[in-house]
Structure formats: C-alpha cells, structure tokens
N, C-alpha and C positions, 0 to 999 in steps of 0.2 A: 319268349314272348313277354314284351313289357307289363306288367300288374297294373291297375288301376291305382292310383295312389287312394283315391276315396274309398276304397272298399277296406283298406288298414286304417285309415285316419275321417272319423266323420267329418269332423272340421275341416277337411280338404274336398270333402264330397260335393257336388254343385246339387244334388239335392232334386234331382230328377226322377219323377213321379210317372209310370206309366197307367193310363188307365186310355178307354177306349179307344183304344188302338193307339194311339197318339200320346208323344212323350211329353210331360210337362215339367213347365221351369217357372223358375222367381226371374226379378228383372236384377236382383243382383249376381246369376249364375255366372260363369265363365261363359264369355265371348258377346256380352249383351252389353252393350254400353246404353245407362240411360242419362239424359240430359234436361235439364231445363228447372233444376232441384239444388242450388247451389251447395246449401248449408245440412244436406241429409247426407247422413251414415248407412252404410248397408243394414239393412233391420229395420230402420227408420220407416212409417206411413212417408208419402210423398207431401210436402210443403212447402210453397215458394219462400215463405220467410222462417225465419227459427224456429223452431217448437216451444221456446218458451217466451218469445219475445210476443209484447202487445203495444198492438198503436192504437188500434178503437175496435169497439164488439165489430162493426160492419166488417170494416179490413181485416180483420185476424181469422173471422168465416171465409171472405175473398183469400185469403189465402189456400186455404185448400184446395180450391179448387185448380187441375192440372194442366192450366193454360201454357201453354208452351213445351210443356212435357214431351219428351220423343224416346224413343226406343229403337237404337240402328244394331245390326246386325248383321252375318252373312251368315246364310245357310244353305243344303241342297232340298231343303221339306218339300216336298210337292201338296202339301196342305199347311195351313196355318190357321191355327183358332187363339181366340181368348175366353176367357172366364174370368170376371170382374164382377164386385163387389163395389158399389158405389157410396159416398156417404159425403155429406156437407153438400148436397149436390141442389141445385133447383130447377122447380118444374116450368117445363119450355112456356116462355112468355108469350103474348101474342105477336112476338118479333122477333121467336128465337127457333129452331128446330128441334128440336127431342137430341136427332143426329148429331148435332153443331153442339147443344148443351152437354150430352151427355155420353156421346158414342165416341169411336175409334175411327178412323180410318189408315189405312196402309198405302205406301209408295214403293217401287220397284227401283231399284239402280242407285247408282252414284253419285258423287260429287255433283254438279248444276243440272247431270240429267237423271233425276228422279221422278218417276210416271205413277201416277192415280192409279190402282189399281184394284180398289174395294172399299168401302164402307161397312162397316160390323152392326146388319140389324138387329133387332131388340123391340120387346113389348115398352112403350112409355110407360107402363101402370109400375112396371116391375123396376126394382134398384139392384136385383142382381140378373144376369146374362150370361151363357155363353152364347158368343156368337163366331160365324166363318172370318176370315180376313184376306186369304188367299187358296186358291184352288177350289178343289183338288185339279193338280194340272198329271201329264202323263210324264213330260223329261224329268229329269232328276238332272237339276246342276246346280252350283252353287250360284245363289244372287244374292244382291244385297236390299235389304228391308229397311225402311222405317215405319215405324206403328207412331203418328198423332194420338195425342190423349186429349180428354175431354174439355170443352174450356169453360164449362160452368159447373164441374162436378169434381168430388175428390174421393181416392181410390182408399177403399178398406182392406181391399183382399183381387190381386189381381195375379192370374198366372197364365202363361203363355204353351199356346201346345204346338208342337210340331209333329209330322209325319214319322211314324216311330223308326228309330235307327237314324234321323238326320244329325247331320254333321251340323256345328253353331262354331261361328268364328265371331273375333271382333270387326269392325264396319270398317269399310278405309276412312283414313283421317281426315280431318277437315283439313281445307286450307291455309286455313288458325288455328290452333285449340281456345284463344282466347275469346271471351265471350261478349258479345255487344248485347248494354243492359237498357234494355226498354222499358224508362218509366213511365206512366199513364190512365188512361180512364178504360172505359169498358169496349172503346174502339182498341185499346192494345187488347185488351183481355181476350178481345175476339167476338165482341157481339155487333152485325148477327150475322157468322157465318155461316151456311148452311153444313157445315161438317167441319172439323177442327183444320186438316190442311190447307184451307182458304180462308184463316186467318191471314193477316198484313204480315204479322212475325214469322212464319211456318215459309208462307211462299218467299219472301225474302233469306231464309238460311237455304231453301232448295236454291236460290239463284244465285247466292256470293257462296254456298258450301262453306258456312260458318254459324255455330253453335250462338243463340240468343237466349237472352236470360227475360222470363217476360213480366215484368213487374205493370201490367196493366190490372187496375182494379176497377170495377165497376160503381161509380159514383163516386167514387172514395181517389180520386186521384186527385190534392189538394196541396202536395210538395210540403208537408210537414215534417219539421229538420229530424226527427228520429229517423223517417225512412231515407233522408241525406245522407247520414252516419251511417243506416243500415249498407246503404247500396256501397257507401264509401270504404265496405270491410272489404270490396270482391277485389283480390292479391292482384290479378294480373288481366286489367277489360281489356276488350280492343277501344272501345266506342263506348259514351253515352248519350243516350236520346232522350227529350225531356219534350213530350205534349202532353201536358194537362192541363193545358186553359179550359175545358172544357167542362171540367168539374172545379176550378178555382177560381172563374170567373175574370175579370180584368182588375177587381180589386183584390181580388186571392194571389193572381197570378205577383201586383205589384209589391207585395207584401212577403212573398217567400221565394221567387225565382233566384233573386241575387241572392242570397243568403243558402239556398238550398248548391249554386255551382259554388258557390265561397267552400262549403264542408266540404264537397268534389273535390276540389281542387286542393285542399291539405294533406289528402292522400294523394292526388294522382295532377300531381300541378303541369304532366305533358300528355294527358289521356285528350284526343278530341272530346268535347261535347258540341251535340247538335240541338239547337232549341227550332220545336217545329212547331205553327199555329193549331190549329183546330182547322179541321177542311169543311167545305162550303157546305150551310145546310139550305133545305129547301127552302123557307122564305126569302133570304139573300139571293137566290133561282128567281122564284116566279115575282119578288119585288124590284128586279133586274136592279138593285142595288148591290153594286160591286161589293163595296167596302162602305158599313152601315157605320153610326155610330159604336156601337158596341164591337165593332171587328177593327176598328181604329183604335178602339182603345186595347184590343189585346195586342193588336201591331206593335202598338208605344209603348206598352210592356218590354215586349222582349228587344225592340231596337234599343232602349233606353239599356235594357243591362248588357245587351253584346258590346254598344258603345264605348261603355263602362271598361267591363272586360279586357276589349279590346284597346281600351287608354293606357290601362295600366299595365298592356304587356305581354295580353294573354293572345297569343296566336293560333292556340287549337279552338280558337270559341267561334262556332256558325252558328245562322239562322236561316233554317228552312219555312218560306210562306206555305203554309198548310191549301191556301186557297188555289196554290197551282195542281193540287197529284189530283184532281178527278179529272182534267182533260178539258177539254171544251165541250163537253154535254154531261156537265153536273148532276144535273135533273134525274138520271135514268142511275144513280150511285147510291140511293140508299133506301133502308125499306121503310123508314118509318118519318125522314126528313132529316135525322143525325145520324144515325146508324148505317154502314157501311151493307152494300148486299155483296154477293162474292165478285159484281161487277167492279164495283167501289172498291173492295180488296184488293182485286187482279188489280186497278191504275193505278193506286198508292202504292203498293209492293214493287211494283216495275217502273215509276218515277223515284222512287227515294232508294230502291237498290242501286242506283247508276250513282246517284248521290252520295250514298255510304264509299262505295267502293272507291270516289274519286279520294275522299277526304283520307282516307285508312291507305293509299297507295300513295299521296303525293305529302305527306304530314312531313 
C-alpha cells in the first residue's frame, strides 16, 4: 500500500487540519485552484495588485479587497463550510449588502453550467465567521465547486472545510486558461450586487467558462499610466476591457484613454481591447434624454481614439456603447441611479458576454 508522501516530507504535506468533524485546507492545498490574484505566491494574503506596488492610498486599500476572487474545485464532501477572517474590508453602504460586501457564495457544476447553490451567512457586526456553503446533502459523489469571494472585503485568514475523509481534485479547465482583464470603476468592482456571484465579471466567466482578472476599483478608476504598465505585465490575456469614463469623467477619459491603449499595446500590439461607455443612469431615464451633453462627450472620447487607433492600423481595437446592455427598460437596472442591482448585472453580463465571445473567436 502506497505511503503518503506528506507524512515523510512536510513540505510535501497539503496541510489538512481536522477538527469538528470536518477536514480543513488552505486555498493553496493540492486540488484547489484559486483565481482572480494574478501577481500572489502561495503564502501570500490575496491582492489584486503587487504587494509592494502603490498608485494612490484610495487604490492600494481597493486592492485588497477580493473582487473577482474564485475558488474551483472538485470534491465528493457532502458538506462544505468556510472560516474567514476578514480585513481591509467596508461596512455595507446604504447600496450595498453585508452579503455582496463581504460574504461568499457557492456554485455547483461546470464549464457554462454552473448553479447558485448557497450564500455563507454571517453576523454584519462580526469580521470573523464561520459559515455553511453547501449541504449537508445525503449522496456522496464528486462535483465540482466554485466559492465567489467578497467584493468589498480582504481575506486575513481563510480556510476551507470539507466533509471528513472527502476526496479534492483539481476543477475541469477553462476553455482558455488565459485571462480577460477588466479594467474599471466600482461597477467592475461589483457594486451593488447583492452577493458576489452577481457581479457582471463572475456571471460572464460562468457564461464563456473563462478566468477574469478584475481590476474594477471603486471611485478610483481614472486610467493612470502606472496601472497601464501594471496591467501591461499580465504574459499572456485573452481580452482587455476598458470602462472608466465613469470615474475619469469626459475630460479624464480625453486625457489618458489613448495613452493608457498606447502602453497596451507595447506589450500586446495583437491582444483585442474593448473600450465600453458607462451604462445609462437614471436621470438620462426619466429626462428621456438619449444622449445628454455629457454622454456625447464620453462618446467623442472614445470614437475619437478607436478612430485613431484604427488609422494607424490597429485591428483588434472595439467600441462597445455602454448605453445599449440595460435593454429597453433602464429604469428598473440600478439601486441608487448609477449602480447596477443584480437586474442591471444579469443584462450587462448577457449583452457583453455574446460580444466578448464574437471578438475572442473571429480575431
């Protein structure tokens, strides 16, 4: 009978802690693939940008927090908990959920068909939790899992328990491993969805079954050429998406969009980039003004540098009108007038996933 190799070599041990009944792991254990962390080492806390890198006090706290984060796996556990430790994290706005801020949620299955399956509740007062995520169920077979992390909070100490004695495999692959990087304001980030997997980023990798990188920051999305250079390190994207008019305003946008695809484009001169508007908010609704002043001038922005672009040669450069993904009844898409509610999410993820997928299969 074969030997454990971790029981001669620690370093080869995955580090499985049993306690109430239930086995626990790190998310760097064998068989757990985590995602959405480009530049972290196993050991590492989870942060979307460097550890040592700085753009501004705001963004470099937005970084912690683990918008886009996922956690796939296959197991047979007929229960699944977490135990997290929260920190960098902020308390729910009056347009934000505690859950969506700071909670977990889990999906069931595979590739495009991945199913809701739990939410992880939690006292709001509290920064640490354990909470349920799946079961306890009665079969024992192997499925496959993804755990959403939180999208306005960052994890100090988080560990995964499973039904004791389950098997943990790696997740089936994507249909890319390569990653499409979304940069933006606090509608990438994910506010305000009422639980992390109904974020725009999350429901789109469930629907094309490919890995996103999610560089939405909250207020802080302003296309300042350091994070140009930052995003321009990632070896091998599929995709980049670029909506921040929304934090850069029409003269922020006019002032760094070309110069922000120019540093793109030194590293990745055949990567599609996709430049999208800002989606309709309420007064442009009830003012039944299409396209206001102010939304003609983020238009002329970006037509002006795809123009551009596109003079000199550049054939992977689109423009997505932001004012088409809420449908024909805008109105009923956001909670506060800017902000998306999971209605707003579900039509933007499922008008711009058909759009990604044409550009990435006919390039």
């Amino acid at each position: 009978m074969g030997k454990n190799l971790g029981e001669l070599d620690k370093a080869m041990s995955a580090g499985v802690v049993n306690r109430d009944g239930m086995d626990w792991y790190s998310v760097d254990d064998p068989g757990f693939e985590l995602n959405g962390f480009y530049w972290r080492k196993p050991g590492d806390l989870m942060r979307r940008i460097p550890l040592d890198m700085t753009v501004s006090e705001e963004l470099d706290e937005l970084a912690w927090n683990t918008a886009g984060g996922m956690l796939r796996f296959k197991s047979d556990a007929t229960e699944i908990r977490i135990t997290v430790e929260l920190a960098h994290y902020f308390n729910a706005s009056d347009n934000m959920t505690p859950l969506g801020g700071r909670g977990f949620d889990l999906y069931v299955g595979s590739g495009s068909a991945k199913y809701f399956a739990r939410v992880g509740r939690f006292d709001p007062s509290q920064n640490a939790y354990t909470t349920e995520l799946f079961g306890p169920v009665t079969e024992k077979k192997m499925r496959e899992f993804t755990i959403n992390f939180p999208l306005y909070a960052g994890i100090a100490h988080l560990e995964i328990g499973l039904s004791e004695g389950a098997v943990v495999q790696s997740p089936s692959p994507w249909c890319d491993p390569r990653p499409i990087v979304y940069y933006g304001t606090s509608i990438q980030q994910g506010g305000s969805a009422s639980r992390p997997g109904m974020s725009a980023n999350n429901q789109m990798s469930r629907l094309l079954n490919r890995p996103f990188l999610n560089f939405g920051f909250s207020g802080n999305g302003r296309g300042e050429p350091v994070m140009a250079e930052l995003l321009a390190e990632i070896e091998d994207p599929a995709m980049y998406i670029l909506e921040y008019d929304a934090n850069a305003g029409s003269a922020g946008l006019r002032a760094t969009l070309a110069n922000f695809i120019e540093i793109l484009r030194k590293k990745h001169p055949e990567v599609p980039i996709l430049q999208v508007s800002k989606m309709y908010g309420a007064k442009e609704v009830w003012e039944g003004v299409e396209y206001n002043e102010n939304r003609l001038a983020l238009t002329d922005a970006h037509l002006n540098v795809l123009r551009q672009r596109r003079a000199a040669g550049d054939k992977n450069i689109h423009y997505l009108d932001g004012m088409n993904l809420y449908g024909t009844d805008p109105s009923e898409c956001t909670i506060d007038g800017t902000h998306p509610t999971d209605l707003g999410f579900y039509f933007e993820a499922h008008r711009m996933a058909p759009v990604i997928r044409n550009l990435l299969e006919n390039r």
